[in-house]
Structures are given as structure tokens and as C-alpha cells.
C-alpha positions in Angstrom: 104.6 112.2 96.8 105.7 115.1 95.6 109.5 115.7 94.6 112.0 117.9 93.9 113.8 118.9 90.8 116.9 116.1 91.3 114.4 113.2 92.4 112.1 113.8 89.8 114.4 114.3 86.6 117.2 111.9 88.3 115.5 108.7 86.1 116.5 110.7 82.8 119.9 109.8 84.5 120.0 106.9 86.5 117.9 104.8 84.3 120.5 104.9 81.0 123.0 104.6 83.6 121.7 101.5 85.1 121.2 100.0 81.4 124.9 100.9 80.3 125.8 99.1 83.6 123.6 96.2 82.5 125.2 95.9 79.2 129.3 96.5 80.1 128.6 93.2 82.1 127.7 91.0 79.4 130.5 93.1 77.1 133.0 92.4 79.2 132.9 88.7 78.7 134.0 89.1 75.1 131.2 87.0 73.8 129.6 87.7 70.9 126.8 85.6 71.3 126.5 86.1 74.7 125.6 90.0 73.6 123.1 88.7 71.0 121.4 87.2 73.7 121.7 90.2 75.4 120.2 92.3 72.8 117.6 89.5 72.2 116.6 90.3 76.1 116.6 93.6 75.8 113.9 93.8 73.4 112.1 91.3 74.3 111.7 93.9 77.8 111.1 96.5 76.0 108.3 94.6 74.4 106.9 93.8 77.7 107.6 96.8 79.6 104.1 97.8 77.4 102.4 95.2 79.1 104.0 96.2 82.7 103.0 100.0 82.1 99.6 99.1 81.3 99.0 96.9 84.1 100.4 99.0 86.6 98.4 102.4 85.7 95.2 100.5 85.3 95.4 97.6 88.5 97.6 99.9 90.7 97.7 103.3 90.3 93.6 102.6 90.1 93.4 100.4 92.5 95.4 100.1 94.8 95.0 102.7 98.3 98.1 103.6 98.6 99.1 104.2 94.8 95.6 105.4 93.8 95.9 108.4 96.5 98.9 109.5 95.3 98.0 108.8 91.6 94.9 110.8 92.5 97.3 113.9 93.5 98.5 113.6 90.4 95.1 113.8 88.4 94.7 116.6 90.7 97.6 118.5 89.7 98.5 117.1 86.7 101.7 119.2 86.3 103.3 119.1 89.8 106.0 117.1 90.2 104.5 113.6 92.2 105.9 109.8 91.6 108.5 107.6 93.2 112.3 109.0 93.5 113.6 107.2 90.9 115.7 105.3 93.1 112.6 103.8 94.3 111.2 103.0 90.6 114.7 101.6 89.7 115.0 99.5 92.5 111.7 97.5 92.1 113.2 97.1 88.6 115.8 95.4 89.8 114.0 93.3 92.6 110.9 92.3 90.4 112.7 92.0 87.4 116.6 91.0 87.0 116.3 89.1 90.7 114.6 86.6 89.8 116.1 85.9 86.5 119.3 86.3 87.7 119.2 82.6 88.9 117.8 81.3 85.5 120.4 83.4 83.5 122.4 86.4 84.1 123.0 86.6 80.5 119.2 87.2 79.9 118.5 89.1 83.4 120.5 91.8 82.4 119.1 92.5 78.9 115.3 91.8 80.1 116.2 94.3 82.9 117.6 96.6 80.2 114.7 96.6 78.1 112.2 97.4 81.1 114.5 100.0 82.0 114.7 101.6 78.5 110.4 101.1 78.6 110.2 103.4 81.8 112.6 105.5 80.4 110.4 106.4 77.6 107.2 106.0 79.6 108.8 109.0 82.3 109.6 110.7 79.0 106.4 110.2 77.2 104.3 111.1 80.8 106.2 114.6 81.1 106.1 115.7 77.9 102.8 115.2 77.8 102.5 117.4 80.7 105.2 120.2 80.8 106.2 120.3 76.5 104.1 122.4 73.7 103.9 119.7 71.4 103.2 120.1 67.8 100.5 118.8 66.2 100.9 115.3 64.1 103.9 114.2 65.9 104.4 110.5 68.1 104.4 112.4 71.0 101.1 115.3 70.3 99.2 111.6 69.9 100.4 110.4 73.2 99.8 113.5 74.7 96.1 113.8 73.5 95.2 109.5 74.8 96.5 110.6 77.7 94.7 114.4 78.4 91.4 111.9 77.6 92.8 109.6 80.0 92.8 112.7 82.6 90.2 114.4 81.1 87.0 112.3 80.0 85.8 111.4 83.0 86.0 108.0 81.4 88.6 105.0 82.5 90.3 104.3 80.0 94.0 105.1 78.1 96.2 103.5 80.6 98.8 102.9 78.2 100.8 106.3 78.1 104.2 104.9 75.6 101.6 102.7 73.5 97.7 102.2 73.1 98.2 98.8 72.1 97.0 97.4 75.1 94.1 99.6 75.4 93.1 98.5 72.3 93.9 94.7 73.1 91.4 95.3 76.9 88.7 97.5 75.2 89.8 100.3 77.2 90.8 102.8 74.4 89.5 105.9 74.5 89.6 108.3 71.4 90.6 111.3 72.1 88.6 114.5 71.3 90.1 116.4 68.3 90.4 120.0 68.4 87.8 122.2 66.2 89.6 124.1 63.2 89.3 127.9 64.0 
């Protein structure tokens, strides 16, 4: 769906939000090791927020009707502003997420939930700059931006990973993207 300005930037605000809430919890117990699980968690979600990303883009977004029209809009128009508000994205966070491990261990629900958070963070980062910034060439983010222009632009599936190609690599679904001829 397309969005405006505020729905569309408000995860470069709610998400760190929601992730400082996550972690004054756990702080305000006072327990040191309590917040080493915490940060344990977290990047252990970070970790497999790479994982969630790539599943989601290539089973989902390519597959499933109502996520592939809409992703579809998007390959479209790559640089109009179309996703889910972000209190949409957060909330499935939560419910898919820190729900469930909320009855194992809050303790660990909240970092895990942290560490996705942080993951989309960086993947909503990663996806617009690759879109909307000039990006100079040899930088983290000029790679990402050129696996995913091949992932828009080959005509090829393939490149579902936009933070990481790790798990393109890992499916056999990397695809290298073309370099630019020296004038």
C-alpha cells in the first residue's frame, strides 16, 4: 500500500523506540546477569532476523497473493513509498515474536524481540537507501544496493536477502550483480 511520509519513515522511530522499551524492562530489575541474557537475546535476533528477512521476501512477498501484489507495486515503482505502516510491521514483531516467548522467558523475549527489531531496522534502512540515497561506490551499503538493483533488475529470482547475502548464498539463490563498465 502506498504511504505517507509519517507512516513510512515512522519505523526509523518507533522501532529504536520499541527496543529501548525492551531493554529499560530487563534494566530496571537491577540484574546484571539478567541483562547479559538480554544482550545474549538480542544478538542471537539479530542473527536470525537474517534468516526471517530472507524467508519473508522470497516465500511471501513472492508468493503469497496478497503480499506479492503489493510487493509487485513495489517492483513497479521501485521508489514510491509502499509497505506496511510500521505499526503494522512492529506489531507482528511483537505477536510472532516476543508472544510466544514471553511464557518461556521474559528475560529472553525481550532481547530476541530486540534483536529482530534492530534486524528490520537495518533491513528498512538498507531497502531505502538502496532506493532513494546516491551511494558511493565500494561502501557496505553501494554492495547492498547493487544485490538488490539485480534482484529488481535481472529478470532473475534471486537476491532476497537485502541486509545480508548470506542466505542467498546458503539457498543457491545469489545473484551477482552486474558491474558497471569503466568510462
Amino acid at each position: 500500500m502506498n504511504l505517507n511520509r509519517v507512516l513510512y519513515f515512522g519505523d526509523f522511530v518507533a522501532s529504536p523506540l520499541a527496543i529501548l522499551g525492551l531493554a529499560l524492562v530487563v534494566l530496571a530489575q537491577r540484574d546484571l546477569s539478567a541483562f547479559g541474557l538480554w544482550l545474549l537475546a538480542f544478538a542471537v535476533g539479530c542473527g536470525a532476523w537474517t534468516l526471517v528477512e530472507y524467508i519473508v521476501h522470497r516465500w511471501v512477498y513472492h508468493n503469497v497473493r496478497f503480499f506479492d501484489e503489493m510487493h509487485d507495486a513495489h517492483h513497479q515503482d521501485p521508489l514510491s513509498m509502499i509497505g506496511a505502516p510500521s505499526f503494522v510491521s512492529i506489531a507482528m514483531i511483537f505477536l510472532v515474536f516476543y508472544a510466544p516467548l514471553f511464557f518461556i522467558d521474559r528475560t529472553v523475549a525481550g532481547g530476541f524481540t530486540g534483536g529482530i527489531l534492530l534486524g528490520y531496522l537495518a533491513y528498512t534502512l538498507v531497502h531505502h537507501a538502496s532506493h532513494h540515497w546516491k551511494l558511493k561506490p565500494g561502501g557496505l551499503l553501494y554492495r547492498a544496493r547493487l544485490r538488490h538493483m539485480a534482484h529488481h533488475f535481472h529478470g532473475v529470482e534471486g537476491n532476497y536477502g537485502v541486509t545480508t547475502a548470506f542466505w542467498d548464498h546458503v539457498f543457491a539463490t545469489y545473484i551477482e550483480p552486474r558491474r558497471r563498465r569503466a568510462s
